[in-house]
ZAVEX-998942 format. One line per 10 residues: number of its first residue (from 1); for each residue z, y, x of N, C-alpha, C. Coordinates in nm, 4 decimals, padded with zeros to 6 digits. Each point is the difference from the previous one (the first is absolute). Last residue first. Example, Ala and Ser with C-alpha at 12.3 -4.5 7.8 and 13.67 -1.06 7.14 Angstrom:
2
2> 00.7080 -00.2250 01.2850 00.0060 00.1190 00.0820 00.0730 00.1090 -00.0770; -00.0070 -00.5720 00.0290 00.0000 00.1190 -00.0890 00.0000 00.1200 00.0900 .
END
This chain:
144
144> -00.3758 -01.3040 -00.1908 -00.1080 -00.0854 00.0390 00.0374 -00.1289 00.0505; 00.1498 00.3883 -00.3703 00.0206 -00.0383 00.1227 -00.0601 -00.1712 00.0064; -00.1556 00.5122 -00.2683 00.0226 -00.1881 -00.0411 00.0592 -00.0476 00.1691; 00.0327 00.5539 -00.1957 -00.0728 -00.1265 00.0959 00.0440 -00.1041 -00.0372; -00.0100 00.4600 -00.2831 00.0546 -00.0840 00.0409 -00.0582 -00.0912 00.0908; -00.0242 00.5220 -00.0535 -00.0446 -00.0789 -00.0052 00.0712 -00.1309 00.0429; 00.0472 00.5934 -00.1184 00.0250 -00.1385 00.0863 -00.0339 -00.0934 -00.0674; -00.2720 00.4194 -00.1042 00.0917 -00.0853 -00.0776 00.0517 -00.0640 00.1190; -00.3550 00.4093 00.0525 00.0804 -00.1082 00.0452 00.1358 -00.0759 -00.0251; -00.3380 00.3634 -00.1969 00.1936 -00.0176 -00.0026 00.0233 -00.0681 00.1300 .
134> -00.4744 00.0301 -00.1013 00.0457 00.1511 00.1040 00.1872 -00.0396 -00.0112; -00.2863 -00.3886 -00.1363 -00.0085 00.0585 00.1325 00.0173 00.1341 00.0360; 00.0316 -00.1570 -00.4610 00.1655 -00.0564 00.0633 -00.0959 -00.0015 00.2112; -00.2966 00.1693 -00.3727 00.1441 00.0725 -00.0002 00.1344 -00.0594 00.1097; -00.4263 -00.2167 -00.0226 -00.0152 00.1314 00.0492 00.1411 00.0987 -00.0095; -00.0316 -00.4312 -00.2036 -00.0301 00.0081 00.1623 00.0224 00.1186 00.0058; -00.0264 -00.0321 -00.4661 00.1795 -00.0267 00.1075 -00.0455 00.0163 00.1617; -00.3783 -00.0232 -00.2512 00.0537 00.1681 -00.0138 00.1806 00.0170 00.0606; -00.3351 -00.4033 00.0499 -00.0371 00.1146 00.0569 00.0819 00.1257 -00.0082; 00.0405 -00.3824 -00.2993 00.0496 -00.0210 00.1094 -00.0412 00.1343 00.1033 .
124> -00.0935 00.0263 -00.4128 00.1445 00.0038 00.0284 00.0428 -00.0094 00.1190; -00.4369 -00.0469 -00.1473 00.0116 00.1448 00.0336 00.1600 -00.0258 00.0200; -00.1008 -00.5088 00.1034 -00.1396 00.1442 -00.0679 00.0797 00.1266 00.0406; 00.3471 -00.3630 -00.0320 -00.1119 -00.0022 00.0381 -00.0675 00.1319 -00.0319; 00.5370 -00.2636 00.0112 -00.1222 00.0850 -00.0087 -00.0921 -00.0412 00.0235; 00.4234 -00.2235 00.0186 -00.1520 00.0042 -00.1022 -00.0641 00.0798 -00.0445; 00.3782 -00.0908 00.3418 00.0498 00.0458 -00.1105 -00.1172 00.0208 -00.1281; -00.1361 -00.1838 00.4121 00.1287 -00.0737 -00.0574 00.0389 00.0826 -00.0480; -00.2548 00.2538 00.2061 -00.0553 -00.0843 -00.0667 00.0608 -00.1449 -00.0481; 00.1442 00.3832 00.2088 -00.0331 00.0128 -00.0558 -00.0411 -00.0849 -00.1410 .
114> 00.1019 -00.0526 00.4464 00.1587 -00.0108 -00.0958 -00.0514 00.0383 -00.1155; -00.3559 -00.0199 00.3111 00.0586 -00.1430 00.0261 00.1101 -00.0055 -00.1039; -00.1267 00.3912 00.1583 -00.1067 -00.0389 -00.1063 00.0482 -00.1718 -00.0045; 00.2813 00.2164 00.3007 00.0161 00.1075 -00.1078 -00.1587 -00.0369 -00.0920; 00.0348 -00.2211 00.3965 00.1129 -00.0174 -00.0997 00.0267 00.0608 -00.0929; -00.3727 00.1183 00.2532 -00.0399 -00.0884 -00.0483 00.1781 -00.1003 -00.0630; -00.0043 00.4430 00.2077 -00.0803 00.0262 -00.1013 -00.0809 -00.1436 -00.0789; 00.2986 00.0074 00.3965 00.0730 00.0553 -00.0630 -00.0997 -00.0077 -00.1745; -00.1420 -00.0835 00.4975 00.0506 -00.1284 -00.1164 00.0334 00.0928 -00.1285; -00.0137 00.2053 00.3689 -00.1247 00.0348 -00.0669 -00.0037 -00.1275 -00.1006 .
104> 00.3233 00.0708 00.3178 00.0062 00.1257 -00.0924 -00.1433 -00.0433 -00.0847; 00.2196 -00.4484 00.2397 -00.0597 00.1639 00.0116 00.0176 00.0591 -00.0823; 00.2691 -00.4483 00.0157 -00.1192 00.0505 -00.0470 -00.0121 00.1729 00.0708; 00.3386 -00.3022 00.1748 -00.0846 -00.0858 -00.0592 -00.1156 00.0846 -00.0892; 00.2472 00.1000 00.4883 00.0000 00.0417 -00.1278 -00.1107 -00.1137 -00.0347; 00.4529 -00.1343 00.2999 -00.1352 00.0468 -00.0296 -00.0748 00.0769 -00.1833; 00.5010 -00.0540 00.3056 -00.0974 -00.0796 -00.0846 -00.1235 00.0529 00.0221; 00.5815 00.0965 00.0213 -00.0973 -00.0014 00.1185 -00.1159 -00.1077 -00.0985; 00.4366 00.3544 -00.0736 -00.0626 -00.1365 -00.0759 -00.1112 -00.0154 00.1002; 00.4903 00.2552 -00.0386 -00.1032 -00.0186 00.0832 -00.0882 -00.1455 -00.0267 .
94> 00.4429 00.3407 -00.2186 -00.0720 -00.1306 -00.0435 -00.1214 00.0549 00.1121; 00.5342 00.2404 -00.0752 -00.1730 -00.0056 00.0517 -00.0584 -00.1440 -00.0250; 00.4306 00.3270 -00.2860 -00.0289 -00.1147 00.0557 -00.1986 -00.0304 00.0437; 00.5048 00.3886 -00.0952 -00.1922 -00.0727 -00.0104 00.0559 -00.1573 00.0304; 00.3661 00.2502 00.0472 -00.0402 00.0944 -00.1772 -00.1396 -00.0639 00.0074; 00.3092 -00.1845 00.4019 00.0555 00.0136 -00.1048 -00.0710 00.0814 -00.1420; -00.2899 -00.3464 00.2433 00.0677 00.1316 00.0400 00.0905 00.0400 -00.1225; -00.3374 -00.4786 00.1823 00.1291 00.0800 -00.1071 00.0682 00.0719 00.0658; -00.4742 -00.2560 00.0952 00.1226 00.0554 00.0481 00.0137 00.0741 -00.0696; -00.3371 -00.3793 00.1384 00.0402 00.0219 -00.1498 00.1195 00.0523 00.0480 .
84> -00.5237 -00.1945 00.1397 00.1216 00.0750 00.0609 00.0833 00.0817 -00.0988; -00.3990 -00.2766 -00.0387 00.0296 00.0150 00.1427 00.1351 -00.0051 00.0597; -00.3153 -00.1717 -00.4791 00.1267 00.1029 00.0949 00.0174 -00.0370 00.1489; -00.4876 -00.0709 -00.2747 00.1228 -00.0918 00.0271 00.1376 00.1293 00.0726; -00.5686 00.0352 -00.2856 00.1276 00.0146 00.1134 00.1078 -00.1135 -00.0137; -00.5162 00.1700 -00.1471 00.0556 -00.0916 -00.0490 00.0950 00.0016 00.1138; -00.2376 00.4444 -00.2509 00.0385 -00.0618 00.1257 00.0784 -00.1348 -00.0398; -00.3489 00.4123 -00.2116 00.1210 -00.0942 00.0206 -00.0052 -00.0613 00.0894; -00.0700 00.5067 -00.2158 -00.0620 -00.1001 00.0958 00.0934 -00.1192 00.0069; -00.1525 00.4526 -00.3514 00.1165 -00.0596 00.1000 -00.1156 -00.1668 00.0502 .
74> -00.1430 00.4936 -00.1030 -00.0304 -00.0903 -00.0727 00.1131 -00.1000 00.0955; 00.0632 00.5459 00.0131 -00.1060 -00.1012 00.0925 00.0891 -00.1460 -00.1367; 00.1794 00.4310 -00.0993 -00.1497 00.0047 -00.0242 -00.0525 -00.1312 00.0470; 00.4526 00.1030 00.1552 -00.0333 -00.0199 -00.1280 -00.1446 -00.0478 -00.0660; 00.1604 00.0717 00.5858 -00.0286 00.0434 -00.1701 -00.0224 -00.0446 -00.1534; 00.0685 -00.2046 00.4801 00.0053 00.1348 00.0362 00.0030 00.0568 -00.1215; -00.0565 -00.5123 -00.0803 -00.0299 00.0510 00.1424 00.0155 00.1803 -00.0648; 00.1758 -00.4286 -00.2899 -00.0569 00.1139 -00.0160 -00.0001 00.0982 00.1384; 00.0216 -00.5830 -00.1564 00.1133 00.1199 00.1095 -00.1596 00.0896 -00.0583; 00.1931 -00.4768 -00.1262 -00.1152 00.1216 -00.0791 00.0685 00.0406 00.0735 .
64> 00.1115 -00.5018 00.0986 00.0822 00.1299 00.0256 -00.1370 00.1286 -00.0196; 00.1101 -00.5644 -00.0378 -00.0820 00.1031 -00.0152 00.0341 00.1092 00.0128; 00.2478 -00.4330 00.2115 00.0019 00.0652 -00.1478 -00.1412 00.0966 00.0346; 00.2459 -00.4992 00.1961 -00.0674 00.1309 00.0182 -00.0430 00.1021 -00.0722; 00.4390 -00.3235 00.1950 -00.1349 -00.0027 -00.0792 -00.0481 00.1516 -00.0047; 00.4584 -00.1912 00.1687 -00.1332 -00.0401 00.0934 -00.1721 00.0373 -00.0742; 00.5032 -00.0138 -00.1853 -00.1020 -00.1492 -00.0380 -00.1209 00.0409 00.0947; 00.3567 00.3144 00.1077 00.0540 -00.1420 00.0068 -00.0837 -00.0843 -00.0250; -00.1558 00.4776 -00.0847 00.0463 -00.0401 00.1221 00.0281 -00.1407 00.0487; -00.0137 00.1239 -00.4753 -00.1345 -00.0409 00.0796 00.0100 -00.0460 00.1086 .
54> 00.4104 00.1746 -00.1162 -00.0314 -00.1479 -00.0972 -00.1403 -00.0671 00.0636; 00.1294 00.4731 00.0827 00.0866 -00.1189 00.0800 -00.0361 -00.1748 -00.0170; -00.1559 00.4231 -00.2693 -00.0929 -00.0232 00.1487 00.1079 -00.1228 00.0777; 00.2016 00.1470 -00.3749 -00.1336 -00.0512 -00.0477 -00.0942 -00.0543 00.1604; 00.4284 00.1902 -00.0087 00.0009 -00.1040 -00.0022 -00.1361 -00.0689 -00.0271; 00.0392 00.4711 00.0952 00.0209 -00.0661 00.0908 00.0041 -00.1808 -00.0339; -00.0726 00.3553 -00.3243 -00.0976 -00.0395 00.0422 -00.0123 -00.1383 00.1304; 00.3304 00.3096 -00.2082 00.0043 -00.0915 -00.0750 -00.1231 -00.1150 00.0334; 00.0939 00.4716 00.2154 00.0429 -00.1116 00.0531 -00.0145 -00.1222 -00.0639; -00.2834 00.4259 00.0459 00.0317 -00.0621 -00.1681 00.1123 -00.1274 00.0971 .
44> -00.1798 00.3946 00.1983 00.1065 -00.0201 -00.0332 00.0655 -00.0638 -00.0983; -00.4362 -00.0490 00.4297 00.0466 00.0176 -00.1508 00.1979 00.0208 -00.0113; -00.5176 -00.0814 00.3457 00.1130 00.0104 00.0244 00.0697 00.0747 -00.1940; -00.3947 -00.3575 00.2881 00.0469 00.1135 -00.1351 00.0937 00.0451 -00.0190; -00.4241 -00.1589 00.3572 00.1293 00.0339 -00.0189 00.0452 00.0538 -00.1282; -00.3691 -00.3333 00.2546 00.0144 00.1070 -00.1621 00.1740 00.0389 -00.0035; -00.4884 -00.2264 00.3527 00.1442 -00.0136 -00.0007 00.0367 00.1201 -00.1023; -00.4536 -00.3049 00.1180 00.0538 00.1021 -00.0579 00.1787 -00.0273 00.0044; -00.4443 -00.2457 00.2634 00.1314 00.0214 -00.0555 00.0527 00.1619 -00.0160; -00.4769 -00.3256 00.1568 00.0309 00.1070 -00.1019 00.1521 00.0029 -00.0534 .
34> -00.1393 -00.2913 00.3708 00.0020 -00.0279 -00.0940 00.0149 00.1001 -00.1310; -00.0531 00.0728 00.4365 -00.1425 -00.0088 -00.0293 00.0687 -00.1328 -00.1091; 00.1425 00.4880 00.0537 00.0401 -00.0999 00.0830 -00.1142 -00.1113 -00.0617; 00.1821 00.4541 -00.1881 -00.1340 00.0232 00.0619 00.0327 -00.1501 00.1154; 00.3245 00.1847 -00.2721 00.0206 -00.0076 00.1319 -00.1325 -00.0220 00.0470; 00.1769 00.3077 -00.3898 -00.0775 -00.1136 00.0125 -00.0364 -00.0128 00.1006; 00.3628 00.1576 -00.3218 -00.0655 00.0234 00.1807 -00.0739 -00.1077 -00.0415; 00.3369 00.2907 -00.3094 -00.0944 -00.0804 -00.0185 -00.0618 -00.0035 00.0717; 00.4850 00.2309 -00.2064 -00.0927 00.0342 00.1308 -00.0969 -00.1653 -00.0316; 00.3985 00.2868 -00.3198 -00.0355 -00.0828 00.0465 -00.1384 00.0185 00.1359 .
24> 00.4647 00.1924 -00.3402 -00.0941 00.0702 00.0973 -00.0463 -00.1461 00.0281; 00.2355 -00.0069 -00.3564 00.0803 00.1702 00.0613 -00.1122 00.0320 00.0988; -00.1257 -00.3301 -00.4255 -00.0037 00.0193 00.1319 00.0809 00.2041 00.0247; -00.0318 -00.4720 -00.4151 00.0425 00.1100 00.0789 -00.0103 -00.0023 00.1127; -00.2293 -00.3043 -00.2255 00.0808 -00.0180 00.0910 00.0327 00.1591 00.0325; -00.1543 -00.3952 -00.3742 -00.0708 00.1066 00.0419 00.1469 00.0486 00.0762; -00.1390 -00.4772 -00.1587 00.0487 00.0841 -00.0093 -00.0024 00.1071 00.0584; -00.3114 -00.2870 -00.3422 00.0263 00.0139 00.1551 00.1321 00.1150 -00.0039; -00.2310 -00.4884 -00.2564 00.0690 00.1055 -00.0225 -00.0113 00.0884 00.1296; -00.2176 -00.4429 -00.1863 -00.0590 00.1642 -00.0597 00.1046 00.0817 -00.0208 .
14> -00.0230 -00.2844 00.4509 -00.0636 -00.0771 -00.1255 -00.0372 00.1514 -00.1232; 00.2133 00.2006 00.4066 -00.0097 -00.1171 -00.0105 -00.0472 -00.0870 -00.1495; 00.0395 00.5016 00.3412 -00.1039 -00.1114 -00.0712 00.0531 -00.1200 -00.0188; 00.1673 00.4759 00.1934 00.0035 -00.1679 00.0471 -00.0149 -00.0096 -00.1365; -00.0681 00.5218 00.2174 00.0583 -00.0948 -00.1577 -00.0345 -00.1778 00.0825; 00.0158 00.5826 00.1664 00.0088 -00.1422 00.0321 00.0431 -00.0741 -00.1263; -00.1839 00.5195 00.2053 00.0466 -00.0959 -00.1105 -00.0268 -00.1167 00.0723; -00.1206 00.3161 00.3360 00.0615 00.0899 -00.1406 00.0439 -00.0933 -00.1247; -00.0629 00.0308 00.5436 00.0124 -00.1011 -00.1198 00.0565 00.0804 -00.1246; -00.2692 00.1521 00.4772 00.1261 -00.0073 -00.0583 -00.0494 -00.0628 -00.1421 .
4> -00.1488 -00.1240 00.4623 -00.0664 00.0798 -00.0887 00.1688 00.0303 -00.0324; -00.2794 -00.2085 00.5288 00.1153 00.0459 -00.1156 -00.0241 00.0894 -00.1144; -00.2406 -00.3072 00.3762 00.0163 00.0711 -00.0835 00.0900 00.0102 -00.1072; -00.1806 -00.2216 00.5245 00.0856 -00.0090 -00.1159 -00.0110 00.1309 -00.0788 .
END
């Protein structure tokens, strides 16, 4: 098992995501031979609690962009389901258990993929690429 620290968390859904204050989060990857990632997010946005509650209840599965150890690194997704949903009196913890759906290295073919639905091409297209691979823009996912 491997453990990281979670530096950002946002849930993906259709073309909105909500982005997840984090007081402190943690990201394991149990290395099991169904590849399960477990995503702790621990937060003081409580308002949040109902949101995850709601999911929680319809059982469904959301996308979850998690930013591994640092800022800099290209975020990674994961198709999850809640685990585990506990209300503290000033936080509230969310435990999402899933797999990751695209690699780090995906990253550069969504980011030409978004591109190009916005109608680029030629030197434009090249010159946004290039620029928007040192920003690393977050990126929307189509749920599957």
């Amino acid at each position: 098992m491997k453990t990281f620290k979670l530096f950002s968390l946002e849930v993906v859904e259709n073309d909105k995501s909500v982005e997840v204050p984090l007081e402190d989060g943690l990201i394991l990857n149990k290395e099991d031979e169904r590849s399960t990632w477990l995503i702790e997010a621990y937060t003081t946005d409580l308002s949040l609690y109902d949101y995850f509650k709601k999911i929680s209840e319809q059982n469904r599965e959301v996308i979850v962009e998690a930013v591994i150890t640092k800022k800099e690194n290209a975020p990674a997704y994961f198709q999850t389901k809640i685990a585990s949903l506990t209300k503290f009196e000033k936080h509230a913890s969310v435990l999402f258990l899933g797999n990751l759906r695209r690699n780090k290295s995906d990253y550069s073919e969504l980011l030409l993929d978004s591109l190009i639905q916005k109608g680029l091409s030629g030197d434009a297209l090249l010159a946004e690429f290039k620029d928007k691979m040192k920003s690393k823009p977050k990126l929307k996912v189509q749920n599957t």
